[in-house]
N, C-alpha and C positions, 0 to 999 in steps of 0.2 A: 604263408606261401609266397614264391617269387614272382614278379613281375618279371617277363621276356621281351617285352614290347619295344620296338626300335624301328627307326628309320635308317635306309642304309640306299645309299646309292646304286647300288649293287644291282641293289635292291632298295616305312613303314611304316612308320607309326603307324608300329606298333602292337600289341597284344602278343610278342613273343614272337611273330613270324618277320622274315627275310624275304621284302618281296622281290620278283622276279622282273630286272630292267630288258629283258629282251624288246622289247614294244618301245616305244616312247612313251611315256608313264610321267605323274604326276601324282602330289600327297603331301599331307601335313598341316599345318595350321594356321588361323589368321591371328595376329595379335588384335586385342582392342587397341581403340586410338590411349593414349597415354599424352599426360598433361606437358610432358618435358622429352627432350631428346636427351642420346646418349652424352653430349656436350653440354645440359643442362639449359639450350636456347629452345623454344618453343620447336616442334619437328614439322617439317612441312613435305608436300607429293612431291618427291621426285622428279615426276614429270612436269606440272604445271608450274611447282615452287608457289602452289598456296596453303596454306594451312588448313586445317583439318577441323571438324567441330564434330557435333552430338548427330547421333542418327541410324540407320542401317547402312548395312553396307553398300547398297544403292547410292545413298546420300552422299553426305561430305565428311563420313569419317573414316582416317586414316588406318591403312592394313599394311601388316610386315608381312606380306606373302611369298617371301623367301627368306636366304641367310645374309643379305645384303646388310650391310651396316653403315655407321655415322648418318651423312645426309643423306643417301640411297637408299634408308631402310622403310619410309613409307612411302608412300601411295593410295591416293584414290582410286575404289576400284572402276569408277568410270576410266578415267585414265588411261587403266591396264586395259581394259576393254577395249577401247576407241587404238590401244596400238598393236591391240591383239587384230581386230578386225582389217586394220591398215595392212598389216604384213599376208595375213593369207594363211600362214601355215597352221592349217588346222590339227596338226599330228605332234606338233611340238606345243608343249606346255612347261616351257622351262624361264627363268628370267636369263634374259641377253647378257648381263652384266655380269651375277656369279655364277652361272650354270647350271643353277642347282633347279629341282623342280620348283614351280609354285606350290602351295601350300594351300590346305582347309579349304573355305568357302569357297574363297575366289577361285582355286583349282575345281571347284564342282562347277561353280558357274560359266567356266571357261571351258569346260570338260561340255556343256551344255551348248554351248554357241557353236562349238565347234562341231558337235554331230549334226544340228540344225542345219548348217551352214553344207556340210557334207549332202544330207539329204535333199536338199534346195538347190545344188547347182544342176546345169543342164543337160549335162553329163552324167549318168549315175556312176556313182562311184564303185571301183571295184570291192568285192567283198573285204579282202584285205585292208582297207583303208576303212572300210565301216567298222570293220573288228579292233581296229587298232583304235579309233575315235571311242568306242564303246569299252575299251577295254582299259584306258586313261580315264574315262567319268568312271569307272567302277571302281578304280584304284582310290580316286579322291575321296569317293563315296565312305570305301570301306576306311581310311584314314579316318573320316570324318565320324566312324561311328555305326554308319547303315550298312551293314551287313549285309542283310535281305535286300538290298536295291542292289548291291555291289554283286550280291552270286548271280542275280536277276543279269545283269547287262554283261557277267563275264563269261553264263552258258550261253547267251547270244553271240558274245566272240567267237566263244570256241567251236559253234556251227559252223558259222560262217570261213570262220580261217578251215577247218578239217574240210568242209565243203571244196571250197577255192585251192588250199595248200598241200591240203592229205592229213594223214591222223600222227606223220613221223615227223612235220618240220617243227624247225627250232620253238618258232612263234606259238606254236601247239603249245609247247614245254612251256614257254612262260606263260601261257592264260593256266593251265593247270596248275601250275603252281599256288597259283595269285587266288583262282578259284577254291582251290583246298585249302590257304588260309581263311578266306572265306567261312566254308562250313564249319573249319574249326570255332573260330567267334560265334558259328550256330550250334555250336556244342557236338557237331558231329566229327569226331576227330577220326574215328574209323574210315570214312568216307578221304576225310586231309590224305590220310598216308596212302588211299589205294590211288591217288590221283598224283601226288609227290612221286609214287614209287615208278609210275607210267613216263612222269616226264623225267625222272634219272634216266632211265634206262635212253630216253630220246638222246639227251643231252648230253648224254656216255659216247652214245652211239655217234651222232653227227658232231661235237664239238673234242671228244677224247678227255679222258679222267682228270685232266689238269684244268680243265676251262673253268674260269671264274662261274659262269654258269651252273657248273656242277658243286660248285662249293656253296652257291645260294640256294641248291635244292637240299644238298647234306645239311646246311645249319636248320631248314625248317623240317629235314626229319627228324635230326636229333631230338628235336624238340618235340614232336610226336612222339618217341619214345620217351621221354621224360613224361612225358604227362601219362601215355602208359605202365608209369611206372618201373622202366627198365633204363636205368643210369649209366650202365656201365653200356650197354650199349648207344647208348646217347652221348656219353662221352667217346666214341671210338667216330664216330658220325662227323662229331664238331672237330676233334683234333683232326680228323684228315683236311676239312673246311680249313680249318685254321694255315696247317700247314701250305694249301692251294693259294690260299689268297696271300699268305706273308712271303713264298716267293714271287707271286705275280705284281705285288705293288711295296713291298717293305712292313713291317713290323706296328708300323704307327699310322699307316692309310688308316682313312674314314670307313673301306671298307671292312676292315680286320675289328670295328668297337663291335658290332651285333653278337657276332662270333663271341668273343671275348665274353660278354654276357651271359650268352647260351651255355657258356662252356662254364662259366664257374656257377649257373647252376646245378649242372650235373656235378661238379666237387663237391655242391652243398648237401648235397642227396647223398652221398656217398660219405661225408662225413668230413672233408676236408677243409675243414671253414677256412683256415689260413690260404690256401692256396684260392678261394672264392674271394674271399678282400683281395688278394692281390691284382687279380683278373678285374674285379669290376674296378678297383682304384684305376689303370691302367686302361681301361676302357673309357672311366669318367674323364681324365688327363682328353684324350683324342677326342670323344665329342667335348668340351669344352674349346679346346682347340680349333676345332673347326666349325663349331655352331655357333660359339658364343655360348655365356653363362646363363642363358635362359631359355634352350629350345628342350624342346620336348624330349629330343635323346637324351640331353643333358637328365631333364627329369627322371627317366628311365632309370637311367644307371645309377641316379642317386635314390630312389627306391629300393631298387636291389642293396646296392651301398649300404643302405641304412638296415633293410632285414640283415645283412649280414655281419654289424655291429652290433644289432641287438643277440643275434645268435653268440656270438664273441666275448658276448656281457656286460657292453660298454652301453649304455642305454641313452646316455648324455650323448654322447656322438649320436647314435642313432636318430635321437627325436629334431637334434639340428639337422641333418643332412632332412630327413621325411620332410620337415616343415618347409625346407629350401624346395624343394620337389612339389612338394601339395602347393604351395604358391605358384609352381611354372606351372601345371596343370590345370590349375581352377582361372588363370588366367588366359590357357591354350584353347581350353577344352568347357570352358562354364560349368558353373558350379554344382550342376546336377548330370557328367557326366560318369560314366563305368570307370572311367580313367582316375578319375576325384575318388570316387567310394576306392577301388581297389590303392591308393595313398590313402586314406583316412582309416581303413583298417590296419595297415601297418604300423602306422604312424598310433594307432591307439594302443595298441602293443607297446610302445616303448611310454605311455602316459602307466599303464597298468604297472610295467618295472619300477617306473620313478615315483608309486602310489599314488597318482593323482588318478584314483577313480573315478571320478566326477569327470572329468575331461574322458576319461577312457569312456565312460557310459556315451556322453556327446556324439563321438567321432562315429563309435559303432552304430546308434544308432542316426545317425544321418548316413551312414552307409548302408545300413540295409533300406532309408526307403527309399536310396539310387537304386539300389540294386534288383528291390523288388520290382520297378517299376521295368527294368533295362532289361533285368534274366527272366522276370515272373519269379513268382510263392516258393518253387519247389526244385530251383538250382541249387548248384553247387554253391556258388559263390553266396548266394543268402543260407544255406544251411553251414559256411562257414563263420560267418559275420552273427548269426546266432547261437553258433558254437563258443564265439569269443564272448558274447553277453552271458551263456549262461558262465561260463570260468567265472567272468568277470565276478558275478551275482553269488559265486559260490566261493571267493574270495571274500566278500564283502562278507558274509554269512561268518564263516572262520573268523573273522577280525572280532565281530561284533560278539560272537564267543569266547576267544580269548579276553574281550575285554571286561566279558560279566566273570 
């Protein structure tokens, strides 16, 4: 199966959904400290210009909590804290320097001080500004993994904003969104699209059918219908998205790579593998591009990339691009995340083509006992990862037959 999972300005990392930026919003990951910078001289904060050592991220070791690069790319997250608190703006979670959100932990922890801090002044703050603080830790949250905390803190947005704002403003639209990716990661996908299909219709209505807006709710319903199993209207979904966002910022914006994704899985499903490599190649170019060769989008696309080399029958290409992939996620995301098993199942796919069964047995099963632990016994995703063991096991059988 494919991987959909992206980060997008837009709007994620991750899990196939496009989140929704109407809020100010924050997501994505922390690097470990790493022994060398990208210039090969030891890498030091940002801020303080000391270097970095062993520890949690309280301590003294260094976090890449954006797309900052060269000497701007670490930081202690004291640091970021101490200038997070100095400024005040508790609604914004972005770095000053590229723009871009903060990322993983630090974005949860900052996501954390910042509602505290809302709560704590002497002035209660209006519902709007508790929904918007609540609705940026839910974002990190769900980046991060947690699901269940993230739908947790984003039906408390969406009280409060419907309370304060009505059931028709924009900011509606984006907590529904964000909240239906949500349920989706909880396996409720029927729930995703009645909550997707509420805030189109918002974001039709108040923004008009060209709004960037409307093309981050079209890419994550395409995508509920792909996983519904209906492609062809999955692809009708993402080409209008596609077309929305490539005249609103050009062909090659950072927003137009998630799209791209979505869209050549629906080619895949439909049978068009040529036309899916081109799309994800195309997609992998623009986040590289723009993240650098080691973020998580990057990872994404070369996932996809690779299932869709191994479909193609190149298996050699395939196990390179998986293993470039499976290294940026088990470095993103640690070694026992849903992120890791769903790379190491695909990646054991292209071990089985090039006959290294022995590696193929490995990968699957260190996937399913992510898997079991993250989905439980009785998912999808572990009754696929021991769909692939038994093939595997029933290969191995045939061999050991032809060989007597």
């Amino acid at each position: 199966g494919f991987l959909a999972g992206f980060g997008c300005c837009l709007s994620r990392e991750g899990d196939g959904d496009v989140r929704e930026g109407a809020l100010p919003r924050c997501g994505g990951d922390v690097d470990d400290w790493e022994p060398a910078g990208d210039s090969g001289s030891i890498p030091t904060c940002r801020i303080c210009l000391e270097e970095g050592g062993n520890g949690d991220v309280d301590g003294q070791r260094l976090l890449s909590p954006c797309v900052c690069r060269g000497s701007a790319k670490y930081v202690h997250f004291a640091c970021m804290k101490a200038a997070f608190l100095a400024k005040g703006d508790w609604l914004t979670l972005q770095c000053p320097t590229c723009g871009h959100d903060y990322e993983g932990l630090a974005a949860v922890r900052l996501g954390e001080i910042a509602l505290e801090r809302l709560r704590a002044e002497s002035q209660p703050p209006r519902d709007s500004d508790r929904a918007a603080a609540l609705h940026n830790l839910g974002l990190a949250c769900g980046r991060m993994g947690d699901a269940r905390r993230e739908r947790q803190l984003l039906l408390e947005a969406l009280r409060l904003q419907e309370s304060e704002l009505g059931p028709e403003h924009q900011d509606v639209a984006a907590t529904l969104v964000n909240l239906g990716n949500a349920y989706s990661r909880l396996g409720d996908v029927h729930q995703q699209r009645e909550l997707l299909e509420r805030a189109l219709a918002i974001s039709e209505h108040i923004c008009g059918p060209e709004h960037p807006s409307v093309a981050t709710i079209l890419v994550n319903l395409g995508s509920v219908h792909g996983v519904l199993g209906q492609p062809l209207r999955q692809q009708a979904l993402l080409e209008r998205a596609l077309g929305i966002l490539e005249r609103r910022f050009g062909p090659e914006h950072r927003t137009v790579a998630p799209t791209l994704v979505n869209l050549s899985i629906a080619h895949g499903a439909l049978g068009r593998l040529e036309a899916q490599r081109d799309l994800l190649e195309r997609a992998l170019r623009i986040n590289e591009r723009e993240f650098g060769p080691d973020h998580r989008s990057v990872a994404t696309a070369l996932v996809n990339l690779g299932s869709s080399y191994g479909r193609l029958g190149d298996p050699v290409r395939q196990r390179l691009v998986l293993e470039r992939a499976l290294a940026i996620k088990e470095r993103e995301y640690g070694p026992d995340h849903a992120e890791v098993a769903n790379a190491l199942v695909i990646l054991s796919t292209a071990l089985g083509d090039l006959g290294d069964t022995a590696g193929q047995r490995g990968l699957l099963e260190r996937a399913l006992r992510i898997q079991e632990r993250h989905y439980g016994p009785n998912s999808r995703e572990v009754l696929s990862s021991l769909g692939g063991l038994s093939i595997m096991h029933a290969r191995l059988g045939a061999q050991w037959r032809r060989r007597e």
